[in-house]
SENUGU-450234 format. One line per field, with one value per atom (N, C-alpha, C, O, CB): residue number from 1; z, x, y. Coordinates in steps of 0.001 Angstrom, whole numbers, plus 500000, padded with zeros to 6 digits. Atoms other than C-alpha are relative to their C-alpha. Glycine has a CB too. Layout:
BEGIN
num: NUM ... .
up: Z ... .
east: X ... .
north: Y ... .
# end
This chain:
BEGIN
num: 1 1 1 1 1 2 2 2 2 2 3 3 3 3 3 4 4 4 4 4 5 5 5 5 5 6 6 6 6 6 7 7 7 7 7 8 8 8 8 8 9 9 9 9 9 10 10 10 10 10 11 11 11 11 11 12 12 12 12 12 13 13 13 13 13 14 14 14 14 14 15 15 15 15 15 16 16 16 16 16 17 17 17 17 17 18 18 18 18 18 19 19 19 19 19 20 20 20 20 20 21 21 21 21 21 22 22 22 22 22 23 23 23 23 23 24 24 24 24 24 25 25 25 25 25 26 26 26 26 26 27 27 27 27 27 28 28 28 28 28 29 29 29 29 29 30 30 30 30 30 31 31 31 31 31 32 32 32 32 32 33 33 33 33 33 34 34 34 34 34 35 35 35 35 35 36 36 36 36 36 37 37 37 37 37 38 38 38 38 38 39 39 39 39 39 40 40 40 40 40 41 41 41 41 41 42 42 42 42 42 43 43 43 43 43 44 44 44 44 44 45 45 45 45 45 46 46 46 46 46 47 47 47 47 47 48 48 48 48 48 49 49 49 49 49 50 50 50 50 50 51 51 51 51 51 52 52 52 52 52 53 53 53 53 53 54 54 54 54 54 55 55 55 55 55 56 56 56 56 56 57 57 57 57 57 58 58 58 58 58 59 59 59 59 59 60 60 60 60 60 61 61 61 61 61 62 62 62 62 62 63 63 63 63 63 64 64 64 64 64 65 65 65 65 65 66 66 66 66 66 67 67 67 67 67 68 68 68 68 68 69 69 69 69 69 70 70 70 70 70 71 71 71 71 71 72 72 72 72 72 73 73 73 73 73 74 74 74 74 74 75 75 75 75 75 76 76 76 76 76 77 77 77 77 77 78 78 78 78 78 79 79 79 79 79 80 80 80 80 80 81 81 81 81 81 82 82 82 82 82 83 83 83 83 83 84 84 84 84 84 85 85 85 85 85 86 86 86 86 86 87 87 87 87 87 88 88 88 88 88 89 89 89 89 89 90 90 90 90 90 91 91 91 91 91 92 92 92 92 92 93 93 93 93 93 94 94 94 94 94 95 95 95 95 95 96 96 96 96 96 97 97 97 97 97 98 98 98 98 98 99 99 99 99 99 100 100 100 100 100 101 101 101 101 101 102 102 102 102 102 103 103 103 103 103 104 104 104 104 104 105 105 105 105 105 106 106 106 106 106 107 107 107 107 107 108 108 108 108 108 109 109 109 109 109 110 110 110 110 110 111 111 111 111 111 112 112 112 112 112 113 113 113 113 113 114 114 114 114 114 115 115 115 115 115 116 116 116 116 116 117 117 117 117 117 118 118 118 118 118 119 119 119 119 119 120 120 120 120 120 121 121 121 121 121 122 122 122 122 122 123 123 123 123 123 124 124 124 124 124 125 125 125 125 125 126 126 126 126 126 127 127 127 127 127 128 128 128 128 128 129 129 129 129 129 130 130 130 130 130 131 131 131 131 131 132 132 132 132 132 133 133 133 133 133 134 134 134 134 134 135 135 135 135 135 136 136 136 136 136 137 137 137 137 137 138 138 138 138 138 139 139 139 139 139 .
up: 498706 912143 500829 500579 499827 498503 915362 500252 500145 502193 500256 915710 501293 501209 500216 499467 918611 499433 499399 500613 500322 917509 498902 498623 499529 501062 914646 500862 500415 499131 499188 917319 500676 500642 501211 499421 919282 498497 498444 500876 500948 916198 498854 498155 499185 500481 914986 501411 501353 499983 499031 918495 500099 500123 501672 499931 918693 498614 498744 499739 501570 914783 500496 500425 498385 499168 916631 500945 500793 501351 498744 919825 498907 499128 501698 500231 917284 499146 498958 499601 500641 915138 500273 499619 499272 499259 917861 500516 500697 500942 499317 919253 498966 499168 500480 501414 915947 499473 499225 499109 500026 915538 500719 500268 500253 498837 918602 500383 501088 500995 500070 918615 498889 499152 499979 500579 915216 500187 499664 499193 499718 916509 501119 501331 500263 498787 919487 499415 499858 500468 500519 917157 498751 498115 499580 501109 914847 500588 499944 499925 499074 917869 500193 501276 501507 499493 918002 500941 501221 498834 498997 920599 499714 500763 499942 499939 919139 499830 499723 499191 500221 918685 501795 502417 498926 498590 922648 500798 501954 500416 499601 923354 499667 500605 499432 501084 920974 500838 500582 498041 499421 923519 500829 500796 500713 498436 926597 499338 499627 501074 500357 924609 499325 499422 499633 500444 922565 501249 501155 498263 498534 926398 499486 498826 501186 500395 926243 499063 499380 499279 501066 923048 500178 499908 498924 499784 923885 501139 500932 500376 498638 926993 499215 499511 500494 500933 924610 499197 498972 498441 501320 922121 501101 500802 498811 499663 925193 500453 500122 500838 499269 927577 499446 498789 500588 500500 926525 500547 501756 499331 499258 927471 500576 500337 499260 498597 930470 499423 499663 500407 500257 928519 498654 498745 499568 500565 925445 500788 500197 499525 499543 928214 500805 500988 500862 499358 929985 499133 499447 500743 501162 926665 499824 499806 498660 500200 926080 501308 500948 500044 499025 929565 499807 500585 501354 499691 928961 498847 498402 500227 501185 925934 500337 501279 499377 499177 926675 500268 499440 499354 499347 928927 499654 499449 501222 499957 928579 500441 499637 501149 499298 930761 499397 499712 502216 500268 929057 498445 497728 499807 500961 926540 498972 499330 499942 501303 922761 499454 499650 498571 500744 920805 498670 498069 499846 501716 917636 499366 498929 499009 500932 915778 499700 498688 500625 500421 916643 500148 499885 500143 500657 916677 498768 498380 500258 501428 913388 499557 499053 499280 500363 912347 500521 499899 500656 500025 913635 499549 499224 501158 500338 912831 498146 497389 500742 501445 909005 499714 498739 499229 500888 909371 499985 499420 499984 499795 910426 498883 498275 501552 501517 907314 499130 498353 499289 500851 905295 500371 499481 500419 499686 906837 499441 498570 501985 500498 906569 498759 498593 500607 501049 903291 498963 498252 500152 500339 902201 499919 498888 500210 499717 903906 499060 498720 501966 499992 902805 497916 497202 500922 501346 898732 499948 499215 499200 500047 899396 500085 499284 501617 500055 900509 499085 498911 501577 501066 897827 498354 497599 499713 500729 895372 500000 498983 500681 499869 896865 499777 499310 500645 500314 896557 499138 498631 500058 501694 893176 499683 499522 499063 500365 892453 500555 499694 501271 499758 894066 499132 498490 501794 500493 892641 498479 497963 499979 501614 889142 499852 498980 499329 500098 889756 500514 500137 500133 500014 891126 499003 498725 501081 501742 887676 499031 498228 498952 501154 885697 500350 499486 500131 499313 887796 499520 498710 502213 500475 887374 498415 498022 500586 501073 883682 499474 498537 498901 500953 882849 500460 499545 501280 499314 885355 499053 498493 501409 500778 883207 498406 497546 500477 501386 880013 499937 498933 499311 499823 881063 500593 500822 500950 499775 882145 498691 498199 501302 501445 878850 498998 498322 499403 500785 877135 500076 499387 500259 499089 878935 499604 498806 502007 500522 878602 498516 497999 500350 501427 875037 499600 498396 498781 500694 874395 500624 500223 500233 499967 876126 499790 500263 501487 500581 874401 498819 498125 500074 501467 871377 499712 498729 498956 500006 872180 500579 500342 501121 499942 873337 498841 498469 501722 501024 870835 499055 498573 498885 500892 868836 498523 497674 500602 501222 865894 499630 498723 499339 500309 866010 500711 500043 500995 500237 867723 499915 499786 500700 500638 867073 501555 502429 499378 499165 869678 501402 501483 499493 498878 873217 500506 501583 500650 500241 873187 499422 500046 499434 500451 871049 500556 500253 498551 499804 872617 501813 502416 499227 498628 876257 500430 499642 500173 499116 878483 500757 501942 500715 499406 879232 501585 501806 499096 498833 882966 500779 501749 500725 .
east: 500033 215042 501195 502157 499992 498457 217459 500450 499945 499307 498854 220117 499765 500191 501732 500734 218376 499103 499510 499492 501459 215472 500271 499482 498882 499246 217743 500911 501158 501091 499291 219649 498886 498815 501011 500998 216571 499247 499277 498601 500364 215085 501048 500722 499412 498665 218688 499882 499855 501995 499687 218834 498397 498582 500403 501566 214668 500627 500930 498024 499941 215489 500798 500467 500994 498719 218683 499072 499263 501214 500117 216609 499010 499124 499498 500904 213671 500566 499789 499202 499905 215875 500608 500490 500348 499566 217979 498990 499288 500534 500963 214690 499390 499078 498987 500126 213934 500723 500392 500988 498996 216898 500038 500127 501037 499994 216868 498749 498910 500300 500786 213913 499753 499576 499431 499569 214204 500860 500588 500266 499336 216989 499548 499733 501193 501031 214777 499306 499424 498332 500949 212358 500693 500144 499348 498740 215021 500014 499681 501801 499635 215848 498780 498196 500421 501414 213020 500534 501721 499209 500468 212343 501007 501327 498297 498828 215089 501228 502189 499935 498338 218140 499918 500831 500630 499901 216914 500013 500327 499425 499219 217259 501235 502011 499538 498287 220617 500803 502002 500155 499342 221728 500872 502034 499129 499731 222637 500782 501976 498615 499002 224061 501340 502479 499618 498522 226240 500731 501955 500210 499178 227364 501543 502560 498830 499100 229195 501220 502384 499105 499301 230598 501215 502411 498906 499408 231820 501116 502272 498943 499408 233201 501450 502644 498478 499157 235019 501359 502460 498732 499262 236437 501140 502321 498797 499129 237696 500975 502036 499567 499423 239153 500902 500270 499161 499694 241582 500613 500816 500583 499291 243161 501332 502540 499993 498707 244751 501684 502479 499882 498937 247619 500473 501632 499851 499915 247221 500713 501549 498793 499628 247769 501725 502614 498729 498903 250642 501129 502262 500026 498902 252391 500431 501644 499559 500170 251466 501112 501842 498283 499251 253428 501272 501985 499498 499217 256318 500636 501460 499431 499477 257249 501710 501746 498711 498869 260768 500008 499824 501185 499703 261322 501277 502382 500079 499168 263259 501627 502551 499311 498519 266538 500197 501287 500048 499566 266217 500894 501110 498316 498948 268498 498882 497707 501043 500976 266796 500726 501800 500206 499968 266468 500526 500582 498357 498886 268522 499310 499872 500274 500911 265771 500429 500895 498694 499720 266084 501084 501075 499263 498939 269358 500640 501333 500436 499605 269873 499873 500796 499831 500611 267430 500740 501304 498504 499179 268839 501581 502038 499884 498579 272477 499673 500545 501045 499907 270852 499876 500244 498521 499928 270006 501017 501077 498896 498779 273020 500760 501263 501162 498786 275216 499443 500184 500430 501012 272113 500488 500724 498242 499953 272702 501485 501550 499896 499482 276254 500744 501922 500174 500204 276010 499849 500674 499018 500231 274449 500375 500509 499556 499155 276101 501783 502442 500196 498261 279924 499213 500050 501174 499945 277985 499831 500479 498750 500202 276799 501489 501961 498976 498600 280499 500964 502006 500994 498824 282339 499782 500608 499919 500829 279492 500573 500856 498557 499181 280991 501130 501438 499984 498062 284849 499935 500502 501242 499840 283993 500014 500962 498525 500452 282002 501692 502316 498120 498956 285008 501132 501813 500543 498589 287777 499675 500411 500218 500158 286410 500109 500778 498529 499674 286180 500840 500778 499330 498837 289141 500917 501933 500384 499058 290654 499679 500480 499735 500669 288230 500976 501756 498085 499527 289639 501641 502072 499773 498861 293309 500532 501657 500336 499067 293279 499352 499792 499791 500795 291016 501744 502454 497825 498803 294494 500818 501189 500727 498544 297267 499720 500571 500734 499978 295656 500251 500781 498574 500407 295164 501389 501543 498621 498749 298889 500834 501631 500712 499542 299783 499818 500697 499259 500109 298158 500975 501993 499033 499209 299680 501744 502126 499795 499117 303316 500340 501432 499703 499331 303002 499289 499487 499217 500283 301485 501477 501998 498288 498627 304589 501222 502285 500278 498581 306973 500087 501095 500593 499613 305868 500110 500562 498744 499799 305659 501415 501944 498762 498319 309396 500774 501933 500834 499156 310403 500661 499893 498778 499473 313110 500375 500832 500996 499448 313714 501258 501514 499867 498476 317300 500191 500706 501265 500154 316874 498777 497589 500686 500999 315035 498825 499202 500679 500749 311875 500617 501723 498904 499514 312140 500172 500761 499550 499906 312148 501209 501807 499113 498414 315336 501073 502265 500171 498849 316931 500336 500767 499367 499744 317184 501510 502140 499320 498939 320384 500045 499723 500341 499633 321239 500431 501432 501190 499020 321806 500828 501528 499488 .
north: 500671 892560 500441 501167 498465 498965 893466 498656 497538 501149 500992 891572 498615 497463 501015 500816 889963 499013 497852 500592 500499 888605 499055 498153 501212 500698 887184 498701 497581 501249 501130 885171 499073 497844 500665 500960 884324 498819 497590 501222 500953 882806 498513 497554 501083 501011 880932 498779 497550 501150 501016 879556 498760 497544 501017 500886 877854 499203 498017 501166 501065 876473 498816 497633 500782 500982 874820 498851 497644 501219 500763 873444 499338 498133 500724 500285 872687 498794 497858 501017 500817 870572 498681 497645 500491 500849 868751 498812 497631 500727 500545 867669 498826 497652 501149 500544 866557 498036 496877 501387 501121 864511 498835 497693 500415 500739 862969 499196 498200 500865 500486 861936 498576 497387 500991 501268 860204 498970 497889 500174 501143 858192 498950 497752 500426 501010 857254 498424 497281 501120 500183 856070 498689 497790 501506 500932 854066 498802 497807 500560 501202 851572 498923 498879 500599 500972 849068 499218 499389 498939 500717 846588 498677 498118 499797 500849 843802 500481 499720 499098 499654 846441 499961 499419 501944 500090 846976 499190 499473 500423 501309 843183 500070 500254 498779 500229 842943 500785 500678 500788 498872 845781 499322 499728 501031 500698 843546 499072 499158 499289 500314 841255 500485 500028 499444 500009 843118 500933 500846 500755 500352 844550 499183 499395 498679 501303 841468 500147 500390 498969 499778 841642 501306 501194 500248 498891 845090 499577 499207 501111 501122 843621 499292 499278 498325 501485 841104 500583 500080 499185 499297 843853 500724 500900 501359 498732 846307 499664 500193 500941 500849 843802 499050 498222 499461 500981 841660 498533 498645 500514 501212 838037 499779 499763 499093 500502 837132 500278 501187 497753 500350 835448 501482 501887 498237 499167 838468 501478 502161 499947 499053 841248 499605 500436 500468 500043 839459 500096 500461 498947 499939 839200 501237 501448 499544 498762 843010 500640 501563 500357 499381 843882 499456 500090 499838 501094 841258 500363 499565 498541 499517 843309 500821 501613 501114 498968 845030 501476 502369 499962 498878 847753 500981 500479 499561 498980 850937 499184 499304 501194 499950 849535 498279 497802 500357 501545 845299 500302 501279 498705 500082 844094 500197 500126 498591 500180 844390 498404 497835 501621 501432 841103 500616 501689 499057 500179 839996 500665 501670 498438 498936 841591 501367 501890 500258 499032 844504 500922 502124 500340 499589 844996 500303 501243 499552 499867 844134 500598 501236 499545 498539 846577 501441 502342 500021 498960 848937 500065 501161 500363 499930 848183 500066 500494 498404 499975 847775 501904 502560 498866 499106 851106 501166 502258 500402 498595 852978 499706 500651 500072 500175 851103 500533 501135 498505 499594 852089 501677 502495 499347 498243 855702 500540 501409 500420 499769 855666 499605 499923 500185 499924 854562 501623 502196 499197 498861 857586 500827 501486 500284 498756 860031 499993 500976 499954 500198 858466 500297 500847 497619 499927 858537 501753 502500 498958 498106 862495 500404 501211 500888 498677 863591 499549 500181 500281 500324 861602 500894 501407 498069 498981 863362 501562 502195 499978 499145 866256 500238 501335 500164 499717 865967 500193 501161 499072 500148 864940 501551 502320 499061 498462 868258 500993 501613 500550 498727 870509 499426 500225 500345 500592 868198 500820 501661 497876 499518 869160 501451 502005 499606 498785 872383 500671 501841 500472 499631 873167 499481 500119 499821 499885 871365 501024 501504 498654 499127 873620 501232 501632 500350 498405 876947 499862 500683 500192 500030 875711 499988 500294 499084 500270 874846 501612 502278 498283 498212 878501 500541 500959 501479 499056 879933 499920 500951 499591 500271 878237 499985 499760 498376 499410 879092 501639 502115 499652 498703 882742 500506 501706 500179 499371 882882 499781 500579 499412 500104 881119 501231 501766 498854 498767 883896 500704 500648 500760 498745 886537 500001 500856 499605 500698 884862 500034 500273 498925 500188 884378 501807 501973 498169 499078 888056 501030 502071 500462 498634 889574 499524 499926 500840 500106 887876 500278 500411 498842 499686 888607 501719 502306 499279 498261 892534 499965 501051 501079 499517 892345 499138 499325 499579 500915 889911 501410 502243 498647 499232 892182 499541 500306 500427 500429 889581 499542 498750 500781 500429 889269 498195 497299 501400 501266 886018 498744 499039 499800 500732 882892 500138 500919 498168 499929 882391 499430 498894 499437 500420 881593 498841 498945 500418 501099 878189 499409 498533 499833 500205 877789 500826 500877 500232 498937 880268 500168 501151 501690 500453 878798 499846 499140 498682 500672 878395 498966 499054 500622 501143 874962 500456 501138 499294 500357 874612 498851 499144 500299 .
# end
């Protein structure tokens, strides 16, 4: 088939089944959903619209430039202690972490000079006197 004739026949299946459809839903509605119609109107009416005193409340809500109520101040003031809460436990988390590892780095340093220290005293050590430790000058 040509690539036509493939569309013309996709598009009729389409109109043939809309018609279809639409029809059954016609056919669905009897004669008391088409009374029930007008009233539920109404109803609809009831759901979209709302009351007088409901909408004046709805406008009477605070504006951009009014004060906020105790409410929600609070709320919000709970959540900045709540915030800096957090933040003041993350950077103490932190010091910690560096504090330690700048002890770790210092005690690897002052072992690694200890070494060092004690390997070149014992390659000059000549024997004649006792170690370096006893053999200090009082100042």
């Amino acid at each position: 088939m040509d690539w036509k004739q493939v569309l013309v026949v996709s598009c009729l299946v389409t109109l043939v089944l809309l018609i279809v459809l639409e029809g059954g839903n016609a056919t669905a509605v009897g004669p008391t959903k088409a009374a029930a119609g007008e009233s539920s109107k109404e109803s609809m009416k009831k759901r979209v619209f709302m009351q007088e005193s409901d909408a004046s409340n709805f406008f009477k809500k605070r504006g951009k430039r009014a004060t906020k109520s105790r409410d929600e101040l609070n709320a919000e003031t709970r959540q900045m202690l709540a915030a800096d809460e957090q933040r003041r436990e993350y950077f103490e988390e932190q010091r910690n972490e560096f504090e330690n590892f700048v002890e770790e780095e210092r005690d690897e340093q002052d072992e690694r000079s200890r070494e060092q220290v004690e390997q070149w005293r014992e390659y000059h050590y000549d024997g004649l006197y006792p170690p370096y430790e006893y053999n200090r000058h009082v100042v």
